[in-house]
C-alpha positions, 0 to 999 in steps of 0.5 A: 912169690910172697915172703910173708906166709902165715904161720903154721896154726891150721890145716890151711896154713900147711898146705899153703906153706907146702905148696910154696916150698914145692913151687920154690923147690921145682924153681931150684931142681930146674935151676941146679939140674940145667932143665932150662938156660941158667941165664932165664933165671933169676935170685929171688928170696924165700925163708931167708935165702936166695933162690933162683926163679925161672922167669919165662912166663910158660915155665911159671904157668905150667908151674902153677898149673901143677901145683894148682892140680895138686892142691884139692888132693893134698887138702883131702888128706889123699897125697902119700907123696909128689916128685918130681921126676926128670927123663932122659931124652929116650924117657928113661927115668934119671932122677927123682926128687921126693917130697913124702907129705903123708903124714900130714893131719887129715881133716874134714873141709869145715875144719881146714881153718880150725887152729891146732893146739900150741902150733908155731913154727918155721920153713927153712928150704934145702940145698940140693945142688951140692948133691947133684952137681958131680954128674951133670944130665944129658941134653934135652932131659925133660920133667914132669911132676908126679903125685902118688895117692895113699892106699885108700885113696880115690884115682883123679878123675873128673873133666878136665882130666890135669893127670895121667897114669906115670909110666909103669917103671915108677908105679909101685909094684902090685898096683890096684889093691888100693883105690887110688893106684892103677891097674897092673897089666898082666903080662910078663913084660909089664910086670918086669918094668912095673916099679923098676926105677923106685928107688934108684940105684943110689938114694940121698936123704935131704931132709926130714922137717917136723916142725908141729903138724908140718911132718915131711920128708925129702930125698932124691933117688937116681936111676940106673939109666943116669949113670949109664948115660955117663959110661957112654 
């Protein structure tokens, strides 16, 4: 990963400086939450820290799998949010760790390199194992990485198709009045599970950055399943 990120002058440099710092934060979430051995890691440094890597090339490529899904979105201006989310091993949602981009600037695709007025600014990355390391996840967890579309947003579609629909529990309730959410099954079982665990039972504001036009906020929400796997 580059240390030398342009700076953040045009809708282009935004979007680079983000999905760096989301390919930096997915490596240190995997890495403080145990997700892999801590022993397939190593320090690299980024905006002037330390951060841990993974190095086993098939974390790397879904890695960069996922943040190269994600990209075409986030430069439509369609992205309201993305998080990554961690299951237990029954898949029940533990953790969700979420970066809310929506009130990036949204441009037409020719002006993507055109220079905002007076922009400048820098990164600086965030520590979230302090947060976290009290309760330790069972074993076996695995992740994936979710993007949430705005209101007027278009549904992914295409071939080859890289998403699918997220599990009912972290779909926002009363889902398909805007173009980019699905369709809520009626029946009184699904609307009972329907954004159940958005939110979390306890919710930890990481950081807001506003640095010019680069506006975003971080926070990371635990289930109610977490602290149950604790009690057992």
């Amino acid at each position: 990963m580059s240390n030398k990120l342009p700076p953040l002058s045009t809708p282009h440099s935004l979007h680079t400086h983000l999905l760096n710092f989301l390919t930096l934060s997915i490596h240190t979430i995997l890495h403080s939450r145990s997700l892999y051995p801590r022993s397939t890691f190593l320090l690299t440094r980024a905006y002037n820290f330390p951060i841990p890597q993974s190095r086993h090339p098939s974390v790397c490529a879904y890695i960069s799998s996922c943040i190269n899904a994600i990209t075409p979105y986030l430069q439509k201006g369609s992205i309201s949010d993305i998080s990554l989310v961690v299951f237990s091993p029954s898949n029940e949602c533990l953790e969700r760790y979420v970066f809310d981009v929506s009130r990036f600037p949204v441009v037409p695709k020719e002006e993507l390199f055109t220079e905002f007025e007076g922009a400048s600014g820098e990164l600086r990355t965030v520590d979230v194992e302090e947060e976290l390391r009290a309760v330790e996840l069972p074993e076996e967890c695995t992740w994936s990485v979710v993007m949430e579309m705005k209101e007027d947003a278009d549904a992914p579609i295409g071939h080859p198709q890289h998403f699918e629909p997220s599990p009912a529990e972290l779909q926002i309730p009363d889902a398909g009045k805007g173009k980019g959410k699905g369709k809520e099954v009626d029946t009184g079982a699904s609307r009972v599970r329907v954004g159940r665990d958005r939110g979390g039972v306890k919710s930890t504001a990481i950081r807001a950055v506003e640095v010019g036009e680069f506006v975003m906020e971080a926070w990371i929400e635990e289930a109610k399943a977490k602290f149950d796997s604790q009690d057992e």
